[in-house]
C-alpha positions in Angstrom: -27.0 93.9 125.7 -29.5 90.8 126.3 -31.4 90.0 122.8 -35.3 89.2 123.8 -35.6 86.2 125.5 -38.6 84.8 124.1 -40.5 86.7 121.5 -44.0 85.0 120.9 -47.0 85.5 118.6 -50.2 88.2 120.1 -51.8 84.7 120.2 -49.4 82.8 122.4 -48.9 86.0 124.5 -52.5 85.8 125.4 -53.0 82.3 125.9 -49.7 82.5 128.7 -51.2 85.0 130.1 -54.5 83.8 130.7 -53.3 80.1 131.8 -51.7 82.2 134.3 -53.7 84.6 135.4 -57.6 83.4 135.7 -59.5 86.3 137.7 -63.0 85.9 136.9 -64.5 86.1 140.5 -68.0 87.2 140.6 -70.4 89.4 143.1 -73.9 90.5 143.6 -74.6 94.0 144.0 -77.7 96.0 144.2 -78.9 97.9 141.5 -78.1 101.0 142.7 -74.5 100.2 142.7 -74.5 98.4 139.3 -73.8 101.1 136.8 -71.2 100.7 134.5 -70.4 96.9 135.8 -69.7 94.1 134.0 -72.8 91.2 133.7 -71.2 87.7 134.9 -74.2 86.0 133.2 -77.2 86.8 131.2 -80.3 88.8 132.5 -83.6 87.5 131.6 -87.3 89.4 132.3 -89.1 87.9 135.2 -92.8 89.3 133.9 -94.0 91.2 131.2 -93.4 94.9 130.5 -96.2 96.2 130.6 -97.9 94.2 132.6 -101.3 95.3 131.5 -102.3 96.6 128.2 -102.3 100.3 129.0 -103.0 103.5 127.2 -100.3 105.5 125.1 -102.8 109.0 125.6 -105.8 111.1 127.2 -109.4 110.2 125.6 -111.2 107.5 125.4 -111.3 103.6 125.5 -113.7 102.5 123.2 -113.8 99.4 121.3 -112.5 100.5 118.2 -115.6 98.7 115.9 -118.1 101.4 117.7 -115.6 104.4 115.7 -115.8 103.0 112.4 -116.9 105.5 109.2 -116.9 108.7 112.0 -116.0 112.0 110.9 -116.8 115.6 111.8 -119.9 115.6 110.0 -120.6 112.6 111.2 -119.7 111.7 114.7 -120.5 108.6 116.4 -122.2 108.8 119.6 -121.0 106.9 122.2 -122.4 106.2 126.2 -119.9 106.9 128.9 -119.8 104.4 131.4 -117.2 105.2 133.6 -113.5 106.1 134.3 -109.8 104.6 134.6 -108.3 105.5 137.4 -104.5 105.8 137.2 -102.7 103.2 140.0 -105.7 100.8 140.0 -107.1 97.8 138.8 -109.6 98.7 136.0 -112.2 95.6 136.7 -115.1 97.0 134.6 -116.0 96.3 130.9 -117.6 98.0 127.8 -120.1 96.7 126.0 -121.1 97.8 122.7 -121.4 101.4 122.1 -120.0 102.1 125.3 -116.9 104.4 126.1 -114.4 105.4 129.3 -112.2 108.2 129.9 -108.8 106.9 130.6 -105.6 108.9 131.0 -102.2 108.0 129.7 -100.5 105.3 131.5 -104.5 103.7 132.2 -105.7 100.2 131.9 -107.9 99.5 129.4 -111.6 98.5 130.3 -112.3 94.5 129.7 -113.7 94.4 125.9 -112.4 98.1 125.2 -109.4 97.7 121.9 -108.3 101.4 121.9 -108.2 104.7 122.7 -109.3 107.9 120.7 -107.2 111.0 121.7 -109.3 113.7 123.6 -108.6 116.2 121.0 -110.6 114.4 118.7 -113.9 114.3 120.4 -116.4 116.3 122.4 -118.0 115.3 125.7 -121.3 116.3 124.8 -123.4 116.0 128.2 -122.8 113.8 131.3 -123.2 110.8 129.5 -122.8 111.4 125.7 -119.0 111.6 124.3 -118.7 112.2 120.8 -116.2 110.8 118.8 -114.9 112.6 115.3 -112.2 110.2 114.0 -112.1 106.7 113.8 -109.5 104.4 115.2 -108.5 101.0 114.6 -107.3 97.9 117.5 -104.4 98.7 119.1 -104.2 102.3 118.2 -103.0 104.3 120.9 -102.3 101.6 123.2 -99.4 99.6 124.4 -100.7 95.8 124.5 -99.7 93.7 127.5 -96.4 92.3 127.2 -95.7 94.1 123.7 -92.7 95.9 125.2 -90.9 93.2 127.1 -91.6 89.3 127.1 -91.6 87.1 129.8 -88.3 85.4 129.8 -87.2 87.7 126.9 -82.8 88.1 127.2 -82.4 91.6 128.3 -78.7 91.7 127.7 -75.8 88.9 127.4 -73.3 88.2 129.9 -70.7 90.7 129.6 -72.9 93.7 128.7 -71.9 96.9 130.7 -74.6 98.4 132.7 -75.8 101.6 131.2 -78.4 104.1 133.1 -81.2 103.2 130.3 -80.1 99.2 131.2 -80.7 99.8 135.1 -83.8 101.8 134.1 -85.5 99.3 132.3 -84.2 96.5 134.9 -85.9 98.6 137.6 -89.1 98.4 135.7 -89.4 94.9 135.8 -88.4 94.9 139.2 -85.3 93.2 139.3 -83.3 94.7 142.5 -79.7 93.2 141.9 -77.3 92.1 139.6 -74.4 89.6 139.2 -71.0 91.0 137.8 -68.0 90.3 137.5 -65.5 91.7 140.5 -63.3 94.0 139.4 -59.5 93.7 139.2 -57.1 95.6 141.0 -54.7 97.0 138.4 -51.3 99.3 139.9 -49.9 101.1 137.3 -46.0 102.3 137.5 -44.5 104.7 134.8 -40.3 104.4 134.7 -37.8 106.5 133.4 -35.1 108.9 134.3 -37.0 111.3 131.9 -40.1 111.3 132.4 -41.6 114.3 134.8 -44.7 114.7 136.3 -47.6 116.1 133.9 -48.0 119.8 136.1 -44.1 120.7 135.3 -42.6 121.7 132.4 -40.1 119.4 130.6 -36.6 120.5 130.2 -35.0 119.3 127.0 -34.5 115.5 126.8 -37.3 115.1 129.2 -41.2 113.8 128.4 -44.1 114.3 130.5 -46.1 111.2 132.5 -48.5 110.2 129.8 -48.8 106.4 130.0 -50.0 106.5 134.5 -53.0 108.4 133.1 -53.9 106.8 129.6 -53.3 103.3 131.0 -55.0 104.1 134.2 -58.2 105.7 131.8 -58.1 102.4 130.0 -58.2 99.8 132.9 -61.2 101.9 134.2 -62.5 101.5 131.1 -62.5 98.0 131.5 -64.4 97.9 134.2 -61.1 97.2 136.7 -60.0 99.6 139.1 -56.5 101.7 139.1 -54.2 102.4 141.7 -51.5 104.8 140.2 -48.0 105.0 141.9 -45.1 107.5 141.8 -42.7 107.9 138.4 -39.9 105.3 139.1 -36.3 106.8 137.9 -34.2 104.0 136.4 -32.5 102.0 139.7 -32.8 98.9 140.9 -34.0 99.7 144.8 -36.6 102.1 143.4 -38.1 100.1 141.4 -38.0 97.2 143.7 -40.0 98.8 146.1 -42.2 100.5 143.7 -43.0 96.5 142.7 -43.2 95.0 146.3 -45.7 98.2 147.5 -48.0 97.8 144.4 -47.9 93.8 144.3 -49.0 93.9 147.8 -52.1 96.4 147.3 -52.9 94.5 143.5 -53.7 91.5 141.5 -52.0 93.5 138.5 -49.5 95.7 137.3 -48.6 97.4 134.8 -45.1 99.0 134.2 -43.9 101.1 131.0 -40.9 102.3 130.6 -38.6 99.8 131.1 -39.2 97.1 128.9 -36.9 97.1 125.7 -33.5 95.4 126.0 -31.1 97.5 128.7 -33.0 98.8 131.3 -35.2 95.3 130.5 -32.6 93.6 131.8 -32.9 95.4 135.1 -36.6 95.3 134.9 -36.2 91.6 134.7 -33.7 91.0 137.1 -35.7 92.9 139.9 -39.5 91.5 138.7 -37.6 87.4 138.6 -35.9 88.5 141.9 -39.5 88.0 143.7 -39.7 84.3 145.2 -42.2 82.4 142.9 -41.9 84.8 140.1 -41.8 83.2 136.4 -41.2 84.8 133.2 -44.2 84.2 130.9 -42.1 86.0 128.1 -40.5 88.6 126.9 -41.2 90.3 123.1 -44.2 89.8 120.9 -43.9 89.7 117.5 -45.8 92.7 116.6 -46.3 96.4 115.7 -46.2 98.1 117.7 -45.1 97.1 121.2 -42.7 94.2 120.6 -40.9 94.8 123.8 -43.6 93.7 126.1 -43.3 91.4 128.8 -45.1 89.5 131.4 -44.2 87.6 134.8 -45.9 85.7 136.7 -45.8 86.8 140.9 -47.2 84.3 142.8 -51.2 84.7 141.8 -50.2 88.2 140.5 -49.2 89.3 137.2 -47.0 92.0 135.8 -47.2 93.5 132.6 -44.2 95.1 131.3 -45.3 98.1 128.3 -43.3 99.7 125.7 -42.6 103.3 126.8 -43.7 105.4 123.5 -47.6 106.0 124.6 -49.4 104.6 121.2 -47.3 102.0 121.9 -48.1 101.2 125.5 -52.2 101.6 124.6 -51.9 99.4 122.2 -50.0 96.8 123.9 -53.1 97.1 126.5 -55.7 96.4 124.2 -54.2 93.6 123.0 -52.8 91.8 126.2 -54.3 93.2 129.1 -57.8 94.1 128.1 -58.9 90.6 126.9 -57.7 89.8 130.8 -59.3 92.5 132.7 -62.5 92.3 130.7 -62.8 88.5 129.2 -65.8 89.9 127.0 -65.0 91.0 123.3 -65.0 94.6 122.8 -67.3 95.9 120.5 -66.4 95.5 116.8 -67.8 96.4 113.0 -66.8 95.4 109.8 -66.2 98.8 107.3 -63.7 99.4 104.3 -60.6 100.3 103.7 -59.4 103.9 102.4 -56.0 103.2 101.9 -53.4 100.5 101.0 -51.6 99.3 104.4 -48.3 97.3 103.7 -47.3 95.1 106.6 -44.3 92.6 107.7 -44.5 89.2 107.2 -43.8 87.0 110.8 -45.5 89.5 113.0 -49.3 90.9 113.8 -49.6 94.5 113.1 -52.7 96.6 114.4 -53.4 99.6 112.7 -55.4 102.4 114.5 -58.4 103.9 112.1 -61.1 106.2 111.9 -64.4 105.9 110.7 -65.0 108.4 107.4 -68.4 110.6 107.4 -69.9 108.2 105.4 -69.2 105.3 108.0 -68.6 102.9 105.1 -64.8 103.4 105.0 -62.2 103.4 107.2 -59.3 105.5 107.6 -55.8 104.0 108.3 -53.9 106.5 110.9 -49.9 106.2 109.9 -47.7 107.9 111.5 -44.5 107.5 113.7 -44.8 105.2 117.3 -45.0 108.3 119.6 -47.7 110.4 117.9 -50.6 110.3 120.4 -52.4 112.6 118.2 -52.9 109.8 116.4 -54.6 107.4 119.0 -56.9 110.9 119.8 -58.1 110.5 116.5 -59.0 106.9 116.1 -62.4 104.8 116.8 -60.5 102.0 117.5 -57.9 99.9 115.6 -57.7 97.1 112.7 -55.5 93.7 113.1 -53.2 92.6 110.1 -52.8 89.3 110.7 -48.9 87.9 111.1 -49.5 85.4 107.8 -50.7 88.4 105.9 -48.4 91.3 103.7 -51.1 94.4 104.0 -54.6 94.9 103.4 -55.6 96.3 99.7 -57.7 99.6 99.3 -61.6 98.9 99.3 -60.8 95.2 101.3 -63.2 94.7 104.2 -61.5 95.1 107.5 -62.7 93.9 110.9 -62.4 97.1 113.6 -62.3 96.6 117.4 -63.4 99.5 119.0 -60.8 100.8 121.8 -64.1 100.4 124.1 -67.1 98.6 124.6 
């Protein structure tokens, strides 16, 4: 049985990986199709949002001096001059004393600093409102420009469009988007025990899990998934499992088959592609040491550990950082628990945030639980150099999505 050929450091993994493998192409696409895309580069406002100082409610524009000391005993008396129409230019002013209706959503007359609500005055002939509470500048108004500034940074390059995102885009008028082009991921689950998810599993057998949580993650990522067929453990299968999803992918991802034994046929048949190169094979780290990657040409493949918790972890580590070069979202919380850890290698811990969501909660348990990945926010990293992470010590968590 072949020992790991050449087990690396999470860092050194990476850095192979992505001198490698360098898929950052980008594409316009319209707004309509941008939702949940990744931003190539920043967005900036082209205008001002709103573009006119506007009113926040029914009543009156009035020039908020001309309400001062009013009350319901004593109301000031102000002249109507006129009335906003909603959709048009307001080009008239008020002068002093003066007052217009305006609806929600109306420009404000020239000289005119707020708006009293309706329900606190009384239109007291054709010409006479009467105002019963006073109201300082800016009340009940939205000035122009207060919401959005022009050339104010919307969101940074890598942001994922959200509908609020494309709402507010839309508002300021901006009809497309650059993002990055998403990746073509295959993803191939091996092993003479492993059954499809709808049948039941005879003793010594496991059901598909990795070709749907993997395939959840890439998508997640913002790449798309192609899933294939299980792959029983033999050499022609899984040859032409690799030469069907090369062809149809820039990447792919196979679990299963990655820890010494079958990895030697794994190997064999991924290095038995012309211009194939092994990037390496183990990673000093919990879990998922038995991970490997070769280079195909301009492709890559990704070999995963077969134990689920395993296999998602290894993704966020190696292949996330590739399919989405943007950070995931992290926070910085406590510790609940003492964690012990190996010297040489870099363990990542999953966690949950407590009900207080000042402490985290380290999730231990043995490498196949996937209960335990249900449960977590996302995941802590122990780096190699260290020996655990003390009770109450501020941890770093990456969050398994953006």
């Amino acid at each position: 049985m072949r020992e790991f050929l050449d087990v690396v450091t999470v860092d050194t993994a990476l850095e192979r990986i992505k001198k490698v493998f360098t898929h950052t192409d980008i594409e316009w696409v319209p707004l309509s199709e941008s939702h949940n895309r990744t931003l190539a580069d920043s967005i900036s406002s082209p205008e001002l949002l709103p573009a006119f100082t506007r009113s926040t409610v029914d009543g009156y524009a009035i020039r908020a001096q001309d309400s001062f000391g009013s009350s319901e005993s004593l109301p000031a008396f102000l002249t109507l001059t006129g009335e906003v129409i909603m959709g048009r230019s307001t080009e008239f002013s008020l002068s002093s004393g003066e007052c217009a209706w305006i609806p929600t959503g109306g420009m404000l007359p020239g000289n005119s600093d707020a708006v009293v609500m309706v329900e606190y005055t009384e239109k007291l002939d054709e010409k006479t409102v009467l105002i019963y509470r006073p109201v300082g500048p800016g009340d009940n108004t939205m000035l122009k420009g207060e919401d959005i500034s022009l050339g104010q940074e919307l969101f940074p390059a890598g942001h994922r469009l959200r509908p609020q995102d494309i709402g507010l885009m839309a508002s300021l008028g901006i009809t497309g988007v650059a993002v990055l082009r998403p990746i073509k991921v295959g993803i191939i689950s091996t092993g003479d025990e492993i059954v499809p998810i709808e049948k039941s599993p005879l003793i010594g057998q496991v059901r598909d899990v990795n070709t749907y949580a993997l395939a959840a993650a890439v998508e997640a990522c913002g790449a798309i998934a192609k899933t294939y067929p299980i792959v029983k453990d033999d050499f022609v299968l899984l040859k032409q499992a690799m030469e069907e999803s090369l062809q149809e992918n820039e990447m792919v991802l196979i679990s299963g088959g990655s820890s010494v034994g079958i990895a030697d046929m794994t190997l064999t048949v991924l290095l038995d592609f012309p211009d194939s190169e092994l990037i390496f094979h183990g990673v000093a780290v919990k879990p998922g040491k038995p991970a490997m990657a070769v280079r195909e040409g301009e492709k890559l493949v990704i070999g995963l550990p077969g134990h689920p918790v395993s296999a998602l972890m290894m993704f966020y580590t190696l292949c996330s950082p590739v399919l989405n070069p943007y950070p995931l979202r992290q926070s910085t919380a406590k510790l609940s628990l003492n964690v012990a850890s190996q010297a040489g290698r870099d363990d990542y811990i999953p966690v949950a945030f407590m009900p207080d969501k000042e402490y985290v909660e380290p999730l231990l348990g043995k490498s196949g639980l996937m209960s335990i990945l249900a449960r977590a926010d996302g995941y802590i990293h122990i780096p190699y150099e260290k020996q655990g992470i003390k009770s109450g010590e501020s941890v770093k968590v990456t969050f398994f999505h953006s």
